[in-house]
BATOR-565253 format. One line per 5 residues: number of its first residue (from 1); their letters; for each residue x, y, z of N, C-alpha, C. Coordinates in pm, whole numbers, plus 50000, padded with zeros to 5 digits. Example, Ala and Ser with C-alpha at 12.3 -4.5 7.8 and 13.67 -1.06 7.14 Angstrom:
! BATOR-565253
1	AS	51319,49431,50780,51230,49550,50780,51320,49670,50780; 51285,49775,50708,51367,49894,50714,51290,50003,50787
//
This chain:
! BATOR-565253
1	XXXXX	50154,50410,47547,50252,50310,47501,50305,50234,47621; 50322,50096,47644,50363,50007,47681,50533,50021,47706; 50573,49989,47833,50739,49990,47871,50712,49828,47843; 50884,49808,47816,50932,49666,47842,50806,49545,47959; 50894,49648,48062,50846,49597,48170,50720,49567,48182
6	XXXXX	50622,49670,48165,50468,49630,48137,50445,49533,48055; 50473,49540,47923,50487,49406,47830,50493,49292,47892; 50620,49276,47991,50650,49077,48027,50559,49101,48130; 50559,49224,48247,50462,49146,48328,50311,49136,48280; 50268,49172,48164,50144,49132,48116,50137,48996,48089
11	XXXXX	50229,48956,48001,50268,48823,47964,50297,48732,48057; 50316,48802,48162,50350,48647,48310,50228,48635,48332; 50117,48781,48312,50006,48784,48382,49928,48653,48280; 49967,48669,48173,49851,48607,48122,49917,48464,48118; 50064,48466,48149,50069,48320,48144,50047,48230,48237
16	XXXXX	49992,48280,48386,49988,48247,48496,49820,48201,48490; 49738,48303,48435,49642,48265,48376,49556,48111,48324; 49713,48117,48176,49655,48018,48126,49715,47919,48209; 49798,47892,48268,49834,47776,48367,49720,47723,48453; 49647,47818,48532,49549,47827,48571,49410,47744,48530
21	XXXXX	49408,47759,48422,49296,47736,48336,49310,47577,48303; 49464,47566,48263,49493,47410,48221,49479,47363,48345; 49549,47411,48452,49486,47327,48594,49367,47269,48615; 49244,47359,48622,49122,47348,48595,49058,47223,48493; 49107,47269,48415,49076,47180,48270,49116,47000,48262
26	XXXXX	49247,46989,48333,49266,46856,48320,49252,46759,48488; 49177,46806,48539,49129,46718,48633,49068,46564,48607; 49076,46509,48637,48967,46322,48617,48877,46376,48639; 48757,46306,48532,48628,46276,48542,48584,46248,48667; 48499,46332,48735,48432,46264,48863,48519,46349,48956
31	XXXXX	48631,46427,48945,48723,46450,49071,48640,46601,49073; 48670,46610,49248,48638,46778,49281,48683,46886,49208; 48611,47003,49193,48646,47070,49094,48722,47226,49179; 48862,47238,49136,48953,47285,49203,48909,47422,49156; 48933,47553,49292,48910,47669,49244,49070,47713,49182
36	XXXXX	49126,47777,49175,49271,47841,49125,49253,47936,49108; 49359,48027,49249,49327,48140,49226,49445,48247,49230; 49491,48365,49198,49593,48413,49179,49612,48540,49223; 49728,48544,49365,49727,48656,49450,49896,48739,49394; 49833,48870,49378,49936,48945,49364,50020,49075,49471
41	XXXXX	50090,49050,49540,50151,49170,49606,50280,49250,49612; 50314,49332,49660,50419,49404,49593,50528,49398,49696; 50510,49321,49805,50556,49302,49947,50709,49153,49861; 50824,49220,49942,50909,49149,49902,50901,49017,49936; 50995,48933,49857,50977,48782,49924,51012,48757,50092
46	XXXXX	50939,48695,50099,50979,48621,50271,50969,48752,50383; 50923,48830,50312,50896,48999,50424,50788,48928,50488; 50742,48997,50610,50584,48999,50688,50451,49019,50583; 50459,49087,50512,50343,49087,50439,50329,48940,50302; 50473,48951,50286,50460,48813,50160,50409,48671,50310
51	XXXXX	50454,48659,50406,50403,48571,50477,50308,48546,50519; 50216,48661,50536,50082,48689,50588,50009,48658,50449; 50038,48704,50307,49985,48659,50243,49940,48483,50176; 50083,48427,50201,50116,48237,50215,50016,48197,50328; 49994,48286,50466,49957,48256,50533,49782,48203,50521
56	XXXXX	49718,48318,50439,49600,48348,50385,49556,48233,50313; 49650,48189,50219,49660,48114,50097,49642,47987,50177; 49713,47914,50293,49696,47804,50348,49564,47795,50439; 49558,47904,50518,49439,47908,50587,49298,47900,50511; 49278,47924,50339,49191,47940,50275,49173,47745,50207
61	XXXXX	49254,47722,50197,49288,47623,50109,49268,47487,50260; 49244,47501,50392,49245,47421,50498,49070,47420,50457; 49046,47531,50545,48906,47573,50549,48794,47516,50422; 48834,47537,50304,48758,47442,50186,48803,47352,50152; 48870,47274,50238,48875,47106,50221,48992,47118,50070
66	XXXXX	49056,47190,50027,49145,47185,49939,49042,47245,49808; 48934,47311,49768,48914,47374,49684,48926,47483,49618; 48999,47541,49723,49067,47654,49675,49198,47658,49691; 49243,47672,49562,49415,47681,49623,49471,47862,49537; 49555,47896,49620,49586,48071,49613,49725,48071,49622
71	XXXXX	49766,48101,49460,49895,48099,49414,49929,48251,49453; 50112,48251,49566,50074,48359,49587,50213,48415,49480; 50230,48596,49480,50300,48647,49379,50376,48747,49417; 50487,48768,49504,50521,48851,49559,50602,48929,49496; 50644,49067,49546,50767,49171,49487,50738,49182,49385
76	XXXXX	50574,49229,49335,50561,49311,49235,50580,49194,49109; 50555,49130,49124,50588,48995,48983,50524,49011,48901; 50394,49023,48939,50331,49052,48790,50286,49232,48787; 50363,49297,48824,50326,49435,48752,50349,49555,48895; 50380,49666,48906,50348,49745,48967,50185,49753,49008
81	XXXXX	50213,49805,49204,50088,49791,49187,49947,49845,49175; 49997,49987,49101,49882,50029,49033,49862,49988,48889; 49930,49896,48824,49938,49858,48724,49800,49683,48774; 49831,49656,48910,49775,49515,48957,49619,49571,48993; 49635,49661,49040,49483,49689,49093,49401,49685,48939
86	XXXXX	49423,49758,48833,49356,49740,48661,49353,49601,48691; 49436,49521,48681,49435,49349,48671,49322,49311,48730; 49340,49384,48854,49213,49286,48941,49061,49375,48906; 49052,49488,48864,48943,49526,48797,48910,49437,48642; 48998,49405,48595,48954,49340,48503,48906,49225,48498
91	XXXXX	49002,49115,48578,48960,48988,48621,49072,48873,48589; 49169,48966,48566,49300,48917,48486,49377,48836,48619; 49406,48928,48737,49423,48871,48887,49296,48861,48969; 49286,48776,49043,49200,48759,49135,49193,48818,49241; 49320,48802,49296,49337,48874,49477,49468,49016,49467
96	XXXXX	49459,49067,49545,49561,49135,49555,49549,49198,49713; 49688,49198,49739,49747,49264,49875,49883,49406,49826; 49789,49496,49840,49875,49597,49805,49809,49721,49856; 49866,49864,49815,49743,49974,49812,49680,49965,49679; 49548,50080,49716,49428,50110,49604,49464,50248,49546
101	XXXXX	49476,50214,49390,49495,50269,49306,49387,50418,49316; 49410,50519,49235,49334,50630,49244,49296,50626,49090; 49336,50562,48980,49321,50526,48854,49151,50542,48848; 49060,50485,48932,48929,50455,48889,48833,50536,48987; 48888,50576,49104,48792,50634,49222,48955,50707,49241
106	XXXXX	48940,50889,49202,49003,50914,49318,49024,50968,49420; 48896,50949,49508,48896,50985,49631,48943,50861,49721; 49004,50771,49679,49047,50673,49736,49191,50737,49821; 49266,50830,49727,49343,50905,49795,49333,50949,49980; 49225,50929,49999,49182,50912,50186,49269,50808,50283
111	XXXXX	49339,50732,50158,49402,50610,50229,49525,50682,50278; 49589,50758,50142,49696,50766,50184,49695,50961,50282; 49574,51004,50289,49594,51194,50312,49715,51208,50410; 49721,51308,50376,49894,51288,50493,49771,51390,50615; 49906,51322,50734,49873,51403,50837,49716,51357,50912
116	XXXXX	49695,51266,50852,49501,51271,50947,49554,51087,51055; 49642,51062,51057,49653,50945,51144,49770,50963,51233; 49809,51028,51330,49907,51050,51376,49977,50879,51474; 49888,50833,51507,49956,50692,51590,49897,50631,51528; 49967,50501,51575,49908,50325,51614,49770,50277,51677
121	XXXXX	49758,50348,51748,49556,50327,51788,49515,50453,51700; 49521,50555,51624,49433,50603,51573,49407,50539,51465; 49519,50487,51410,49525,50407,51274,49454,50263,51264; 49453,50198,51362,49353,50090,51410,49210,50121,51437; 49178,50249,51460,49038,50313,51485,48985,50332,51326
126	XXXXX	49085,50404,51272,49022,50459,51121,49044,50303,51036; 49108,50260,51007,49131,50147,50912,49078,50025,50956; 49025,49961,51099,49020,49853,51085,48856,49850,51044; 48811,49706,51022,48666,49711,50971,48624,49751,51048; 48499,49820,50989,48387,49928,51136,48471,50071,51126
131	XXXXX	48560,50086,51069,48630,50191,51095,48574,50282,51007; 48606,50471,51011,48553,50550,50958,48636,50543,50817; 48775,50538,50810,48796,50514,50682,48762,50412,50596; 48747,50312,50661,48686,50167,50596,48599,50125,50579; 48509,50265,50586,48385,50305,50519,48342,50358,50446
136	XXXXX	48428,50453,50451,48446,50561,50325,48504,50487,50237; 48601,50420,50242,48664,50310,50124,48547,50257,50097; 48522,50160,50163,48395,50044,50080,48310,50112,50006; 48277,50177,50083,48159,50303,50047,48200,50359,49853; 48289,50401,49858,48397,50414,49708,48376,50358,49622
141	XXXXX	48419,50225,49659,48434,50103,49589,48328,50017,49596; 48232,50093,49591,48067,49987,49526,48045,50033,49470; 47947,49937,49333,47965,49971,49232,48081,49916,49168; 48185,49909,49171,48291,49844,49094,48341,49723,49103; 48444,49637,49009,48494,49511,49059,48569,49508,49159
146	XXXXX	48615,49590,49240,48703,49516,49364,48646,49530,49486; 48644,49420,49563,48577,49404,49662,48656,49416,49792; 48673,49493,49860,48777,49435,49989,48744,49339,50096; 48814,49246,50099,48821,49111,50202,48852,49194,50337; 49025,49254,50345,49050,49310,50511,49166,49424,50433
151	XXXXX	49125,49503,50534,49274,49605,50534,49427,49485,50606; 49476,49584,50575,49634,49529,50607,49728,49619,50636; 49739,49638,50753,49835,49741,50814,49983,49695,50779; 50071,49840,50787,50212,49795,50715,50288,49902,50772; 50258,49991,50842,50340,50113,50942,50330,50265,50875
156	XXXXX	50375,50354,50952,50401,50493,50939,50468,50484,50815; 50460,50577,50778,50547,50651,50628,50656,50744,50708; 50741,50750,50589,50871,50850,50604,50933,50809,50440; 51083,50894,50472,51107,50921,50352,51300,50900,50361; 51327,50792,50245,51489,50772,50266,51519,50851,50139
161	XXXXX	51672,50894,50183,51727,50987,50125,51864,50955,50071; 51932,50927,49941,52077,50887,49914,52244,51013,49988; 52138,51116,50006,52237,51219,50106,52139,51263,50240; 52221,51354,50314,52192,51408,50421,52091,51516,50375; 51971,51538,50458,51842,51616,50400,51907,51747,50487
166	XXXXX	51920,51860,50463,52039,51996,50480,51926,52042,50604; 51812,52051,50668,51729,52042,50795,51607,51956,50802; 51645,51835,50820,51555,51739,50861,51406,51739,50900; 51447,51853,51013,51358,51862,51129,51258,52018,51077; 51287,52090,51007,51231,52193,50966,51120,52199,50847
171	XXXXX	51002,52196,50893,50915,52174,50750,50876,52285,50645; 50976,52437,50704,50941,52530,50637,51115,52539,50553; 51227,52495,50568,51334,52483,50523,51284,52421,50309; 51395,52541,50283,51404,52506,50098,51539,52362,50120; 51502,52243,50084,51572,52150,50120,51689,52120,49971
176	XXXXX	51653,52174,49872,51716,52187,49777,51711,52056,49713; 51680,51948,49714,51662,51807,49687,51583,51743,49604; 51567,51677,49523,51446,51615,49440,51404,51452,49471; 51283,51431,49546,51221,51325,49566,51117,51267,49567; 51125,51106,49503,51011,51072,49418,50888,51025,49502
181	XXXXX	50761,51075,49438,50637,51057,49500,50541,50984,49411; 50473,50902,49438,50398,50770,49393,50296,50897,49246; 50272,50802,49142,50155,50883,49039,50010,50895,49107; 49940,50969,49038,49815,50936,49087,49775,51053,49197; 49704,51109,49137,49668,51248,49246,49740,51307,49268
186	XXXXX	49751,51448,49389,49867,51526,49386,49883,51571,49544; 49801,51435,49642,49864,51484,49783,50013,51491,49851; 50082,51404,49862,50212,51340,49859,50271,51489,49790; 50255,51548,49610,50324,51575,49529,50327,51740,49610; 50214,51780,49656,50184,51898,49712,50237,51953,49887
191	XXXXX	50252,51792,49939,50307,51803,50059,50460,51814,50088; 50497,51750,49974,50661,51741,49968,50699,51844,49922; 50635,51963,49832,50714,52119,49792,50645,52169,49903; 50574,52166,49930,50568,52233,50084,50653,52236,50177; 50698,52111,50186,50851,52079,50306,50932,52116,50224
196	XXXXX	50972,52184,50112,51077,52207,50049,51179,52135,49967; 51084,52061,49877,51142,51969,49771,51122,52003,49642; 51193,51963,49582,51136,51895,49406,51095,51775,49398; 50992,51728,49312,50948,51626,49316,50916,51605,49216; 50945,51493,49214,50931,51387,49058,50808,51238,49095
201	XXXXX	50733,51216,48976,50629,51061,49035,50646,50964,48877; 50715,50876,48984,50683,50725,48904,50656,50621,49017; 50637,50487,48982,50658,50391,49049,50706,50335,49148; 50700,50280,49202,50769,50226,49337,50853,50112,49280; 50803,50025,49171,50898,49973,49080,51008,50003,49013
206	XXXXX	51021,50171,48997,51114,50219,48935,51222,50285,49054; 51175,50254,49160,51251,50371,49282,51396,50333,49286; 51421,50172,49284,51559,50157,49330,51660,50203,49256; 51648,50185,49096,51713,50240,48967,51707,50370,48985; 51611,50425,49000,51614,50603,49004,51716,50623,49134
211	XXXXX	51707,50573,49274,51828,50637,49333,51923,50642,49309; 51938,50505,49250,52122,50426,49204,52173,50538,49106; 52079,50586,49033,52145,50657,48904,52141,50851,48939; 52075,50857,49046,52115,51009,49086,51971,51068,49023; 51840,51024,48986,51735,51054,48901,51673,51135,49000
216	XXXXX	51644,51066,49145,51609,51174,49248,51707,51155,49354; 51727,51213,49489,51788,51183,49604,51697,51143,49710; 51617,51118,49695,51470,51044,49790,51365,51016,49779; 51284,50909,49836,51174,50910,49829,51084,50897,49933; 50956,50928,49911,50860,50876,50014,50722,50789,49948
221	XXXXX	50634,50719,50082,50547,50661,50022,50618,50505,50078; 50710,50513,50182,50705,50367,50208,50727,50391,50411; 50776,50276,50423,50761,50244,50580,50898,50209,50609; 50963,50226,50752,51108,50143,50707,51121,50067,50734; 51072,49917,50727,51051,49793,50731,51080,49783,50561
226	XXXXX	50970,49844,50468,50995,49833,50316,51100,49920,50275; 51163,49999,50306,51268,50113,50331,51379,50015,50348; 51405,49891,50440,51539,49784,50468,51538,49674,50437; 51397,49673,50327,51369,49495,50279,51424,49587,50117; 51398,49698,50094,51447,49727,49963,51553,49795,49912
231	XXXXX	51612,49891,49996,51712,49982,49958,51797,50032,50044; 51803,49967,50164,51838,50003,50252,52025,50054,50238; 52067,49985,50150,52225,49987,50099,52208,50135,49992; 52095,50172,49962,52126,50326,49851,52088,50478,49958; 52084,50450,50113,52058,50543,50207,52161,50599,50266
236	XXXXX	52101,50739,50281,52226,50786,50399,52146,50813,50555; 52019,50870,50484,51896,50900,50584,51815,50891,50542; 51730,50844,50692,51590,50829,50665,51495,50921,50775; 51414,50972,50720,51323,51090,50837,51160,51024,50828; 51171,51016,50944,51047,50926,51045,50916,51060,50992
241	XXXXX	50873,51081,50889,50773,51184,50922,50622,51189,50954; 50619,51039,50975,50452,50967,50981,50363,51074,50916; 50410,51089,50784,50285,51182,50714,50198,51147,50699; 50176,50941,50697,50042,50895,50631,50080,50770,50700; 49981,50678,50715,49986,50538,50775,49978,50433,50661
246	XXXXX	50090,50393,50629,50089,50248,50489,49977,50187,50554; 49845,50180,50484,49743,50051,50448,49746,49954,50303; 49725,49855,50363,49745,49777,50214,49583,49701,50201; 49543,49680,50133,49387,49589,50152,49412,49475,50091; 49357,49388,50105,49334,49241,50069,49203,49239,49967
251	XXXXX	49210,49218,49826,49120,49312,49754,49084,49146,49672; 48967,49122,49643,48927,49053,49512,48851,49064,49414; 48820,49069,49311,48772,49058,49208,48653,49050,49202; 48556,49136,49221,48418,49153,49288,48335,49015,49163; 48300,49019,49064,48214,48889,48991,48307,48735,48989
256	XXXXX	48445,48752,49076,48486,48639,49053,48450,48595,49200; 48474,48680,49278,48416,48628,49430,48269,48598,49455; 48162,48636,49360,48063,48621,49342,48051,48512,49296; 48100,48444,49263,48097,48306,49123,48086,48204,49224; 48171,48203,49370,48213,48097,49462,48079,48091,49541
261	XXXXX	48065,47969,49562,47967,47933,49639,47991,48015,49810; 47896,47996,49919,47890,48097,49994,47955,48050,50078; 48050,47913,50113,48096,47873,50186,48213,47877,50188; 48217,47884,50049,48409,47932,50012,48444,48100,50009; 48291,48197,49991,48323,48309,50037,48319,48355,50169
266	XXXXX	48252,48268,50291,48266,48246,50382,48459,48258,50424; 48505,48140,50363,48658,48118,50437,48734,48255,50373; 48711,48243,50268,48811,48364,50206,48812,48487,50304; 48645,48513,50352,48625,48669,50468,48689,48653,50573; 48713,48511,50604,48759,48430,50767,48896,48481,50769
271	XXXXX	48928,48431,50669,49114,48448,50645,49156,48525,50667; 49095,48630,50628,49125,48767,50545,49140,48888,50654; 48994,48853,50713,48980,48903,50864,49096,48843,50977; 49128,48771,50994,49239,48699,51033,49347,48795,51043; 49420,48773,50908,49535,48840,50898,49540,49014,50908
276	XXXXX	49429,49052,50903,49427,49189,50884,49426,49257,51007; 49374,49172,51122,49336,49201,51280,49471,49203,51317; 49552,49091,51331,49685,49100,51340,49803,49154,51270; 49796,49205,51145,49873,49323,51107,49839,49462,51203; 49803,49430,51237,49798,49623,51372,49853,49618,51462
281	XXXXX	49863,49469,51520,49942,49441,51616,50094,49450,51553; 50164,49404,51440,50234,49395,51362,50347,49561,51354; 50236,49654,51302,50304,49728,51256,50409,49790,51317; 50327,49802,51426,50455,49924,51523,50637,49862,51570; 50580,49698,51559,50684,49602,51568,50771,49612,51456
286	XXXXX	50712,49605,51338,50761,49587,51220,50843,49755,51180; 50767,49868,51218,50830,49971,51223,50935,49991,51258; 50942,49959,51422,51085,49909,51537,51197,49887,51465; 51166,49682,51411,51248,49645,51340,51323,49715,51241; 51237,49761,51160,51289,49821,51039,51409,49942,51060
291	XXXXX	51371,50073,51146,51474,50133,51174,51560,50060,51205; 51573,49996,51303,51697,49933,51357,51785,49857,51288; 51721,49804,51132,51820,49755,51033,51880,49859,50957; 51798,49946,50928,51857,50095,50856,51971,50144,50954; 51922,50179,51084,52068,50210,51154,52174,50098,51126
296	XXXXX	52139,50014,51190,52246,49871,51108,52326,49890,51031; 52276,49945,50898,52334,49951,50785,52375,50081,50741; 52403,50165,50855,52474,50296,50889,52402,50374,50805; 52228,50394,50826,52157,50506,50760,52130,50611,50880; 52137,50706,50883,52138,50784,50985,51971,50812,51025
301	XXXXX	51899,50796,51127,51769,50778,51109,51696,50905,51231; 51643,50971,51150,51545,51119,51239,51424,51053,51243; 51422,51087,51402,51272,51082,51444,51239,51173,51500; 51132,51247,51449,51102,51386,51537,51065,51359,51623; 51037,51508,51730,50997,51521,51835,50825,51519,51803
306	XXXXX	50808,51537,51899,50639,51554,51944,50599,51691,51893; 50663,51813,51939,50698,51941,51910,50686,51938,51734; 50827,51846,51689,50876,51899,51527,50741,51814,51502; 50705,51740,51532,50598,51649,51499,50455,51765,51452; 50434,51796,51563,50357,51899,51527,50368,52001,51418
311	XXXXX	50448,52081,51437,50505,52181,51323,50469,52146,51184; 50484,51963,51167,50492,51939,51020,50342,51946,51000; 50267,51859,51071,50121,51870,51084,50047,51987,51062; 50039,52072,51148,50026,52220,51142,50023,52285,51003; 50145,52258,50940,50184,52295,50822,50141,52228,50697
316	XXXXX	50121,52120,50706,50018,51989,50599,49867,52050,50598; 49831,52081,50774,49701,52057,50725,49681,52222,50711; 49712,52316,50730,49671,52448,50738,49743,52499,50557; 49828,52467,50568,49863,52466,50401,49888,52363,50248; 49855,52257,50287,49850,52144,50176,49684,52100,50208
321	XXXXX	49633,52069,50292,49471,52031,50289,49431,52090,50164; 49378,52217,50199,49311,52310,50086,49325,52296,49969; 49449,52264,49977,49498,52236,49787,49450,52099,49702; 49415,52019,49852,49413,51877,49773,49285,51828,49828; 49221,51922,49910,49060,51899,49976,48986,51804,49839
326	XXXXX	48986,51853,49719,48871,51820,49632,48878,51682,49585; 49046,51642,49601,49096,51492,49613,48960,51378,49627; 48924,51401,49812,48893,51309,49853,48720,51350,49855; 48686,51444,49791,48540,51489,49787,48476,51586,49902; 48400,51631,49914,48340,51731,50031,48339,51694,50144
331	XXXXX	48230,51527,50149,48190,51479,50240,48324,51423,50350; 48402,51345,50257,48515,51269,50322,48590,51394,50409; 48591,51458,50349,48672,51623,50371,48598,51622,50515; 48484,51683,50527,48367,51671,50641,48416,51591,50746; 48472,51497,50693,48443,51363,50804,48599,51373,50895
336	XXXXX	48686,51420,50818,48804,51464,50868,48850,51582,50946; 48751,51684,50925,48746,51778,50970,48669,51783,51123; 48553,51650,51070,48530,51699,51252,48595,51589,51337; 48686,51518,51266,48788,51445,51421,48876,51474,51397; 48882,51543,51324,49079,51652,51350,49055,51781,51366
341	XXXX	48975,51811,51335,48947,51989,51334,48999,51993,51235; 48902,52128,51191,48884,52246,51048,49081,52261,51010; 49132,52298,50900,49196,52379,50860,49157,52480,50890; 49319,52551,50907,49270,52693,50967,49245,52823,50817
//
């Protein structure tokens, strides 16, 4: 059954659609025939990622002489975005800049495994194109409609909290707390009672309402850049735990990108590649920033040590791996194991 919410943003979806279509449709006789195309992301307005996406949209629309033009859709407008990734399997959206759903492949879950990216150059090694994860992704995702254009880096993960987390720094501590973890598989859900939570999974659409109303006292699954573009006023703390590295991909509609002649799939790869090279440079900046508005806004902000750093690691991969190994399949498993070493 259908929420509210799903309902209208279906209905924007399809009304954006038919706008689309009438675009198309009433051109003059004889005039160039306009592509129209429709990008969805979950990145707030006027954030780094909604800009990089405008950015895409102009750079695409230079490059084919004005035949493509890329309406863009930010802060989740038309749907949560595992609700957007279905869209763009269907053909309902065209583009999307967000993460990949586990709905259809889920060993896609590799994007997010906690614990296998500890920095900023490892995360540029595994995610950028040529990379071992961004192989195993593509690799996934053939065979199906979504095609990825570029990854899109977006920073470390951690986790904000509406109270004080009772030992921060301790990953074997009962934290007594309940906090929400994204649907869809059960890495995240398995790592967080491990550190000593309760945990609840909905949406990232639903997160801000659930703190406001006391539903959980935290969540994880974001960065704190998206942590002070969204909620930064419902925090008391936030703990730096780089369990997983936010990737977002630049995804299209595998038979609609097929449809375009090779010159316009040419610019779209140009773009795409573009912005995605320079989100890596981005993140660690954008990370920076982000704490520093959370402190701003008097959230009290833990960053572990190197030491506690370890401990949590240690503890992810020697006791949450195993549980969620079958997640990402044997092989992927394999592939992690020999540049991180075995679980013990």
């Amino acid at each position: 059954m259908t929420s509210p919410t799903q309902r209208a943003a279906a209905g924007l979806v399809a009304g954006v659609v038919m706008s689309a279509l009438v675009t198309a449709t009433v051109l003059a006789p004889g005039a160039a025939a306009e592509t129209k195309l429709i990008l969805s992301t979950l990145a707030e307005r006027d954030s780094e990622a909604h800009q990089a996406a405008q950015r895409f949209a102009e750079e695409v629309k230079e490059a084919t002489d004005g035949r493509i033009d890329i309406e863009v859709h930010p802060a989740s407008r038309l749907g949560d975005w595992a609700d957007v990734h279905e869209e763009v399997v269907l053909g309902s959206v065209d583009l999307a800049l967000q993460p990949l759903s586990t709905k259809f492949e889920e060993r896609l879950a590799i994007n997010w495994f906690p614990y296998t990216v500890p920095d900023y150059a490892t995360a540029r090694e595994a995610f950028s194109e040529g990379g071992y994860i961004f192989e195993a992704v593509e690799t996934m995702l053939q065979g199906g409609e979504v095609e990825i254009l570029a990854p899109y880096a977006v920073g470390m993960g951690g986790a904000g909290f509406t109270s004080a987390v009772p030992e921060p720094r301790n990953p074997n501590a009962q934290q007594g707390m309940r906090i929400r973890v994204w649907p869809g598989g059960s890495t995240h859900l398995e790592l967080m009672k491990r550190f000593g939570f309760r945990v609840a999974t909905f949406p990232w659409a639903e997160v801000d309402g659930a703190l406001r109303t006391g539903l959980v006292d935290g969540v994880i699954g974001g960065t704190p850049q998206l942590a002070a573009e969204s909620f930064k006023d419902l925090l008391s703390m936030w703990v730096q735990y780089n369990d997983h590295f936010e990737i977002w991909w630049l995804v299209i509609n595998r038979t609609r990108f097929a449809s375009l002649p090779a010159a316009d799939q040419d610019a779209l790869r140009a773009a795409a590649s573009e912005i995605g090279a320079s989100s890596f440079d981005a993140a660690e900046r954008a990370d920076q920033d982000g704490l520093e508005q959370l402190r701003a806004a008097g959230v009290e902000v833990v960053v572990l040590s190197d030491a506690e750093l370890a401990a949590f690691t240690s503890a992810a991969r020697e006791d949450v791996w195993p549980k969620i190994a079958s997640e990402i399949g044997p092989e992927a498993m394999d592939q992690l194991n020999a540049r991180l070493g075995p679980t013990q």
